[in-house]
C-alpha atoms as one frame of an Amber mdcrd trajectory, in Angstrom:
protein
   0.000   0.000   0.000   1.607   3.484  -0.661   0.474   6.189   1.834   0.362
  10.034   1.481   0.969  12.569   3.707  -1.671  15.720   3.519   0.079  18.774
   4.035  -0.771  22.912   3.209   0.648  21.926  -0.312  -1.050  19.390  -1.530
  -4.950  19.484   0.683  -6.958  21.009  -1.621  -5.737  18.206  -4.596  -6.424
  15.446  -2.020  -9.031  13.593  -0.617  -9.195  13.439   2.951 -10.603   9.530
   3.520 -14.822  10.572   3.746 -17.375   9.106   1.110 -17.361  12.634  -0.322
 -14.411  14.113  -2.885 -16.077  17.089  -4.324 -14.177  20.013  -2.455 -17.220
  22.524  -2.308 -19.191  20.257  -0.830 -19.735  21.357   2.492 -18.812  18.233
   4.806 -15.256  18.222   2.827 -14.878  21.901   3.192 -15.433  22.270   6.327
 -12.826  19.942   7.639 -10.091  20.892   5.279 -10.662  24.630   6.783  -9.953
  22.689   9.883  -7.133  20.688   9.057  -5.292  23.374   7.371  -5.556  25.617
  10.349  -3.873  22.495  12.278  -1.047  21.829  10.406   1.254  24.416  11.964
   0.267  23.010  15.560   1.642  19.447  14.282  -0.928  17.781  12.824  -0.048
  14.784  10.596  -2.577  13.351   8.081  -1.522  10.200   6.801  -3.509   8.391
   4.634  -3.721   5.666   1.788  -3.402   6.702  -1.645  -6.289   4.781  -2.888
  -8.990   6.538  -2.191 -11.240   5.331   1.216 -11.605   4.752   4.872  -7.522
   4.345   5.774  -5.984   6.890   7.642  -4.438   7.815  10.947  -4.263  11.670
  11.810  -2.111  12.415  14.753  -1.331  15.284  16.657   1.183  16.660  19.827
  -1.154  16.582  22.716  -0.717  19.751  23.996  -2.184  20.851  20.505  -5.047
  18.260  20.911  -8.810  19.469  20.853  -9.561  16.811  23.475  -9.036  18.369
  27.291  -6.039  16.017  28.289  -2.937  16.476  30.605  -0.658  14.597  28.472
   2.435  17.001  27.612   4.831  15.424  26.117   2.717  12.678  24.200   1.627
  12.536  20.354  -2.239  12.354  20.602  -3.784  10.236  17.712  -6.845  12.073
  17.066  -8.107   8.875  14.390  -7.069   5.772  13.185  -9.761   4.326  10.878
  -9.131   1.035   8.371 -12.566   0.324   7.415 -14.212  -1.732   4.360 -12.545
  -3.369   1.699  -9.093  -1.998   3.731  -9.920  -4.394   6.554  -7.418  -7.510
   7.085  -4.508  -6.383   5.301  -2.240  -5.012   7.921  -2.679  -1.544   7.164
  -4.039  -0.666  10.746  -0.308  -1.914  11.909   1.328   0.157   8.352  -0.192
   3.693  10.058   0.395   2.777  13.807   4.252   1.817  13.024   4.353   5.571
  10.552   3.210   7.048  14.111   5.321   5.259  16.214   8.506   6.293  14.142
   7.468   9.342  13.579   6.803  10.708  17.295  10.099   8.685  18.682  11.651
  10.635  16.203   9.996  13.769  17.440  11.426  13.385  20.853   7.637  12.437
  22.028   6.889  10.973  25.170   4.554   8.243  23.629   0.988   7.841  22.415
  -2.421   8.313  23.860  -5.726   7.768  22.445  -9.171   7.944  23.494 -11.233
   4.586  23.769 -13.909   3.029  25.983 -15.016   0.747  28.037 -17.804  -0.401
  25.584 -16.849  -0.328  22.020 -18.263   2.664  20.819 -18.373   4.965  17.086
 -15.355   6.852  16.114 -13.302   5.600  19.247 -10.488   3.367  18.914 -11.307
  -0.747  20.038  -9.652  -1.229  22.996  -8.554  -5.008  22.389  -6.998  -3.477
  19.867  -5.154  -1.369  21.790  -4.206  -4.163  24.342  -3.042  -5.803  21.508
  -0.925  -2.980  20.292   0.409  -2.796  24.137  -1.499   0.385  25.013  -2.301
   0.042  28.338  -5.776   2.670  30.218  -4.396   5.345  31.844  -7.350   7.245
  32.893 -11.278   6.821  32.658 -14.623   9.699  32.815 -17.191   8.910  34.568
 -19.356   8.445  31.174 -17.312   5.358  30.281 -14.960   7.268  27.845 -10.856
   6.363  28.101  -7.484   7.185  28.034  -5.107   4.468  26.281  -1.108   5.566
  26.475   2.026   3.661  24.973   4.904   5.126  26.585   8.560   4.976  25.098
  10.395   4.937  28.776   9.697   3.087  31.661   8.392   5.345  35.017   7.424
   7.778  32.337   4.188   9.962  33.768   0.626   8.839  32.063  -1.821  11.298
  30.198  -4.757  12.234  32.230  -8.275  13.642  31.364  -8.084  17.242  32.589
 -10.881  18.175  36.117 -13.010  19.932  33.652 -13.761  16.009  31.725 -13.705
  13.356  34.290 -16.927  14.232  35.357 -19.169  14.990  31.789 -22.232  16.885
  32.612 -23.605  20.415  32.284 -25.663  22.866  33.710 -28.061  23.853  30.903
 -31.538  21.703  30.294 -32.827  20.297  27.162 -30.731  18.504  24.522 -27.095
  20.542  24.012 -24.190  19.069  21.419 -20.905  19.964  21.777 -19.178  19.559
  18.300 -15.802  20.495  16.128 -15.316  20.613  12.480 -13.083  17.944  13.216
 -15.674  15.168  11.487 -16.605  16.434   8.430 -19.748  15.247   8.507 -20.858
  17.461  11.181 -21.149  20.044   8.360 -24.247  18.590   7.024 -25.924  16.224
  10.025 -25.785  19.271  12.932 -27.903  21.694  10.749 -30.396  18.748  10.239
 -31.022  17.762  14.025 -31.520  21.539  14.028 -34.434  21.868  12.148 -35.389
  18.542  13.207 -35.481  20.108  17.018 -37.538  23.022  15.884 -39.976  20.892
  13.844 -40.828  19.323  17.126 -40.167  21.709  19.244 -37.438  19.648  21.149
 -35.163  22.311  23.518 -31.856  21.967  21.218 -28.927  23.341  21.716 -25.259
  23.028  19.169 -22.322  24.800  20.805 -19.757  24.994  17.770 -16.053  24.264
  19.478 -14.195  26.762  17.225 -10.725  27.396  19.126  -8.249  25.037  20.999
  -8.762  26.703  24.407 -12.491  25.943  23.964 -11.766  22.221  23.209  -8.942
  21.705  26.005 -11.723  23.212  28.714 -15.140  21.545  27.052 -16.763  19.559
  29.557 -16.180  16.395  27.778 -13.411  14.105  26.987 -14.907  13.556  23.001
 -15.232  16.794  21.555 -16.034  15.872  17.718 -19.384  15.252  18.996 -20.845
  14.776  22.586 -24.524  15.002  22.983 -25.794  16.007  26.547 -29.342  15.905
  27.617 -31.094  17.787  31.167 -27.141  17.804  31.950 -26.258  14.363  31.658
 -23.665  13.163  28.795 -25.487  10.872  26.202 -23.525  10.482  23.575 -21.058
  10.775  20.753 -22.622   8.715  18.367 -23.596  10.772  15.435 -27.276  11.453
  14.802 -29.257  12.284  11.736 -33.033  13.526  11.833 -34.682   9.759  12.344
 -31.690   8.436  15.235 -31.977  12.145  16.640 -35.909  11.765  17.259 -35.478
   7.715  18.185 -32.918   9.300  21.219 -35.624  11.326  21.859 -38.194   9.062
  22.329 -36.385   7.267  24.222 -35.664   9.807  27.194
C-alpha cells in the first residue's frame, strides 16, 4: 500500500478519507478549513493513496482538541481502516508511521481515546491491548485514556478536572461539536431543524478554538450530545436516530 501525507501543499488536490471528494461540498470543506488551520500546531494526516476509509491523523497533545494532561505525548486524534481496507495489515502500516514518527519527534509516547464499551469513532480497545497500550485514565461516562509510553516510570496522560466528570448545567438537549468530522457540516444543521420541527429544547455549541476544546466539559469533543445535563452520547445522529434518542428519554 503506498500512503500520502496531507500537508498545506497538496490538501486542496487530495481527498481526505470521507465518502465525499467534491471540495465545495460542504462536509469536505469544512474539515479541510480545519485541518489546514492544524497543520502548523503538528498535525499529521496520513492516509492511503487509494482513495477510502484508511488513515491515521495524529497530533502533539498539547495541541489536541480533546481536554487532556498529556504534555509530552503525540495524541492520535483517528485511526480508521474500514471496508474493503480491513485484514490487510494496514491498521499496523499507520500505527508503526506514528510510532517512528513521534520517537523521532522526541515524544513521550501515544495516547488515544477509547472506551469501556466499544463505541463509534473511538479506537477498540482489544486493539489497543493488543498494540500494548495500556488505560491510563477513565470519565465517569465510560470514555478512556489508552497511552504507549517509550520509557519506563514515564508519567501517564490524564483527562483534565473539567472532563472526568461529563455533565452540564443547561436543560434540554445541548451538542458539543468540532469541524473535526466532516460530517458534522451537514448532520448538525439537520437535528436543528429537526429540534424546531418538534419543538425539542436543542442546543449546538460549535467548538471553534483550541482553548475551547482543552476546557469543554467532555473528553470527546467531535461530537458529545448532553441531555437535562447528563452526557449521552457521541454517536452521530441524523433527523430519524436524533428523534429515536428522543423518544427514548
Amino acid at each position: 500500500m503506498e500512503y500520502i501525507r496531507v500537508t498545506k501543499e497538496n490538501l486542496e488536490s487530495e481527498h481526505i478519507c470521507c465518502a465525499i471528494s467534491n471540495n465545495r461540498d460542504i462536509q469536505v470543506a469544512s474539515k479541510k478549513a480545519w485541518l489546514a488551520e492544524r497543520f502548523d500546531d503538528g498535525l499529521v494526516f496520513l492516509k492511503s493513496a487509494e482513495r477510502g476509509k484508511c488513515f491515521i491523523e495524529y497530533i502533539p497533545a498539547e495541541n489536541a482538541w480533546n481536554p487532556l494532561d498529556a504534555e509530552g505525548y503525540m495524541c492520535i486524534d483517528c485511526l480508521w481502516v474500514s471496508g474493503s481496507f480491513k485484514g490487510h495489515g494496514y491498521s499496523n502500516d499507520l500505527l508503526g508511521a506514528c510510532l517512528a514518527d513521534s520517537r523521532e519527534k522526541g515524544r513521550k509516547g501515544l495516547c488515544i481515546l477509547s472506551s469501556a464499551k466499544k463505541k463509534p469513532f473511538l479506537a477498540d480497545p482489544k486493539f489497543l491491548k493488543h498494540k500494548g497500550f495500556a488505560l491510563c485514565d477513565e470519565a465517569g461516562n465510560g470514555i478512556q485514556l489508552w497511552f504507549l509510553t517509550f520509557e519506563k516510570d514515564t508519567e501517564p496522560p490524564r483527562f483534565k478536572e473539567c472532563a472526568r466528570h461529563p455533565h452540564i448545567e443547561e436543560k434540554g438537549y445541548v451538542l458539543y461539536y468540532t469541524s473535526q468530522c466532516p460530517f458534522n457540516a451537514k448532520y448538525v444543521p439537520i437535528v436543528e431543524q429537526t429540534a424546531r420541527d418538534h419543538g425539542i429544547p436543542f442546543k449546538a455549541i460549535h467548538i471553534q478554538t483550541k482553548a475551547e476544546a482543552q476546557n469543554a466539559p467532555t473528553p470527546v469533543t467531535t461530537y458529545a450530545l448532553f441531555y437535562n445535563g447528563e452526557y449521552l452520547t457521541n454517536e452521530q445522529m441524523n433527523d430519524k436516530r436524533f428523534l429515536k434518542l428522543v423518544s427514548e428519554q
